[in-house]
PAZAPA-4460 file (N, C-alpha, C; in steps of 0.05 Angstrom, whole numbers, plus 32768, in hexadecimal, padded with zeros to 4 digits):
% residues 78
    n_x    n_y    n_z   ca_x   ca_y   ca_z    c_x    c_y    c_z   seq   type   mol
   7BF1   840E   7BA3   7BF9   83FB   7B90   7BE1   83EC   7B86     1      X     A
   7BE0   83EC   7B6C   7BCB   83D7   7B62   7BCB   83C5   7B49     2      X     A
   7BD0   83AD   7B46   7BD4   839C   7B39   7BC3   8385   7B28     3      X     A
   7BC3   8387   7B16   7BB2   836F   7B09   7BC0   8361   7AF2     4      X     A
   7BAD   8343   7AF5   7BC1   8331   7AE7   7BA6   8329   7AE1     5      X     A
   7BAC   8319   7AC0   7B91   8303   7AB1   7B9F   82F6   7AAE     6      X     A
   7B93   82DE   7AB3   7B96   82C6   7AA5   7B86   82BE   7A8F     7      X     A
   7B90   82C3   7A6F   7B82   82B2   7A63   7B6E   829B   7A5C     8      X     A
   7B87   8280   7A6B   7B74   826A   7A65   7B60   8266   7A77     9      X     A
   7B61   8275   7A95   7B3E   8276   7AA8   7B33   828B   7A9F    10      X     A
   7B3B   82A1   7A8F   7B2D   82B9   7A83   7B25   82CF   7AA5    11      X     A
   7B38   82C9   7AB6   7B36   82D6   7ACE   7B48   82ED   7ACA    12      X     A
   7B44   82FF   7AE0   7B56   8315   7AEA   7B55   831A   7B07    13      X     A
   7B75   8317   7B0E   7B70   8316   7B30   7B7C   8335   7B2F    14      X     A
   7B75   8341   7B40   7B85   8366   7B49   7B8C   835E   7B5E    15      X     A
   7B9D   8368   7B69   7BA8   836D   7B86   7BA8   8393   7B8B    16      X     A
   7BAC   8393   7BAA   7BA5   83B6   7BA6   7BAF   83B6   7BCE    17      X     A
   7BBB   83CE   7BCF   7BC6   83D0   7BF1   7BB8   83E6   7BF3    18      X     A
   7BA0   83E7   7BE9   7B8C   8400   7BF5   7B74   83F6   7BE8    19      X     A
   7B5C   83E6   7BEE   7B48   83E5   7BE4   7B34   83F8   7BDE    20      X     A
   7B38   8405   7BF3   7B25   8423   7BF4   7B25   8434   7BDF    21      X     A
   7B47   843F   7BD6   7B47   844A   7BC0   7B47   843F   7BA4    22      X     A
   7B50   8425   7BA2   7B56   8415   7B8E   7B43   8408   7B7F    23      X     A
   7B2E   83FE   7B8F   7B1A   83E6   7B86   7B06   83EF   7B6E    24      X     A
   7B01   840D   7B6A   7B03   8414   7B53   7B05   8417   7B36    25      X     A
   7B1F   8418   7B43   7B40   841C   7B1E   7B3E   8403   7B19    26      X     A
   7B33   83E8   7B1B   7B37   83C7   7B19   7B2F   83C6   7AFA    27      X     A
   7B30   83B9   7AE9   7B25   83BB   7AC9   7B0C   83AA   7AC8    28      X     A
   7B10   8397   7ADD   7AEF   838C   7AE3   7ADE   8393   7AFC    29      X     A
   7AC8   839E   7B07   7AB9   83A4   7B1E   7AA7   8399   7B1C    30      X     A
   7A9E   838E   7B0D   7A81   837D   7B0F   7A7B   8362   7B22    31      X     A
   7A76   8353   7B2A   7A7C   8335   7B30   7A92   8333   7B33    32      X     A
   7A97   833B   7B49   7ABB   8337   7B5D   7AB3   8320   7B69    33      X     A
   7AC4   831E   7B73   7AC2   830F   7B8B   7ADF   8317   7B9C    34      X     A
   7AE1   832B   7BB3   7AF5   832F   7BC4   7AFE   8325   7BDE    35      X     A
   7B19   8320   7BDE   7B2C   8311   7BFC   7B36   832E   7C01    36      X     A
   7B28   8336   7C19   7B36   8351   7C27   7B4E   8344   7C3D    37      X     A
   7B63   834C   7C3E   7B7B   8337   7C49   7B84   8359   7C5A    38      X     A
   7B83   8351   7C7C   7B8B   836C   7C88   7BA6   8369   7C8E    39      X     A
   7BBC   8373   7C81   7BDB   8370   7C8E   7BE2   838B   7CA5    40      X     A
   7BD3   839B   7CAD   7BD3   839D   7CC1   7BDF   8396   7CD8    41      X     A
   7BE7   83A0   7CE6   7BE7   839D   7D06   7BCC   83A0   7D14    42      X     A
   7BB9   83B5   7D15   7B9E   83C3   7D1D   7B8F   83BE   7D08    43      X     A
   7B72   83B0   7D1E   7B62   83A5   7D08   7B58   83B6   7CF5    44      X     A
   7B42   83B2   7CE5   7B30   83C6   7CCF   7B1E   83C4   7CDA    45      X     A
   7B0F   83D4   7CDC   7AED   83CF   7CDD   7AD6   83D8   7CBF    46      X     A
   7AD6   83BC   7CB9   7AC4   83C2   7C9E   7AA4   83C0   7CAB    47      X     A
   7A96   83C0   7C94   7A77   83C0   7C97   7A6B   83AB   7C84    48      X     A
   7A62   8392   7C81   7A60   8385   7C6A   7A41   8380   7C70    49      X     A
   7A38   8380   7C57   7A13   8388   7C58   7A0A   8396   7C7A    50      X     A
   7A15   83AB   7C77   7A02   83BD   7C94   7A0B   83A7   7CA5    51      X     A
   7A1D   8399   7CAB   7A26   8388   7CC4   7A43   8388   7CCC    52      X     A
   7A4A   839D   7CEF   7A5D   83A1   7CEE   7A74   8387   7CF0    53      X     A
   7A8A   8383   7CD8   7AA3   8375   7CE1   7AC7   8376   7CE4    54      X     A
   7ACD   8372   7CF8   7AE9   8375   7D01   7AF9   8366   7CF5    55      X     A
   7B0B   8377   7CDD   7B1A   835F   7CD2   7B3A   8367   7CE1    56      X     A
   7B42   834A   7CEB   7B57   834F   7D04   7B68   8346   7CEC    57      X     A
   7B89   834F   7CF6   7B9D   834B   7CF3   7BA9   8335   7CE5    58      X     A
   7BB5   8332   7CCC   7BBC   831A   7CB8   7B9C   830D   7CBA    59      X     A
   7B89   8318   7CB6   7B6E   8306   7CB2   7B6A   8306   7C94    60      X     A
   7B5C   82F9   7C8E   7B48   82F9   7C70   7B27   8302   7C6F    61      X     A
   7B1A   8301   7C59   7B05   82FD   7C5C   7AFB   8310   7C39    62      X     A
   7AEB   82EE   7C30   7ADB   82ED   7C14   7ACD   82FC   7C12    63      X     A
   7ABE   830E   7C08   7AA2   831B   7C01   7AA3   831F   7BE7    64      X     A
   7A82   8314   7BD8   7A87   8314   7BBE   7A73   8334   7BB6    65      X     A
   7A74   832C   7B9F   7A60   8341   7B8F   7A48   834A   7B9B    66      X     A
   7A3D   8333   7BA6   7A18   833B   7BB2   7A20   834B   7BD2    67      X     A
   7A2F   8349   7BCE   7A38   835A   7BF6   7A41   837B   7BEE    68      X     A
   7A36   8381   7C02   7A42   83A4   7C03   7A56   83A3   7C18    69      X     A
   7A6D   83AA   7C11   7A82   83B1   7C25   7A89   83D5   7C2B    70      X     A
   7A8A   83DD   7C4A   7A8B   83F4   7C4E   7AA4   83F1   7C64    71      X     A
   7AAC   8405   7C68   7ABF   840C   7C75   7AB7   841D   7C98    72      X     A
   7A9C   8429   7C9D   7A97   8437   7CB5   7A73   8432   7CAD    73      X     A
   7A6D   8430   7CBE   7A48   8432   7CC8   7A45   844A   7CBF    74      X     A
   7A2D   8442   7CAD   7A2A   845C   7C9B   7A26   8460   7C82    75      X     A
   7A48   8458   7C7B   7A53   8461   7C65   7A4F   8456   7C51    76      X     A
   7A43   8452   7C30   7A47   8447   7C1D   7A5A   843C   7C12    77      X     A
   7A57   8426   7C03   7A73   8416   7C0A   7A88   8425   7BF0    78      X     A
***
């Protein structure tokens, strides 16, 4: 599922998406994001954000903007 909404008068666009991996992509803006990865989950994620491994646990959050590389396994390009 992937969703986007503008707002006119902030000249924003928020997406929502229940797969970042495949989605983050298809978005109509990719430049200067700024992303809330939100794990609904039961079993944590294990992302990679700038080459530093982190556990995102269960109903957690967590911001990363544009200047951060987010990966999914050691290694892997994000």
């Amino acid at each position: 599922m992937r969703f986007e909404y503008y707002n006119a008068q902030m000249g924003s666009i928020i997406g929502l998406t229940d797969n970042y991996r495949i989605d983050r992509g298809l978005f109509s803006v990719n430049e200067s994001v700024v992303s809330m990865l939100w794990n609904r989950n039961d079993d944590p994620v294990k992302l990679v954000i700038d080459n530093e491994p982190f556990l995102l646990l269960s109903n957690q959050t967590v911001t990363v903007t544009y200047l951060q590389n987010i990966g999914f396994d050691m290694g892997c390009p994000p």
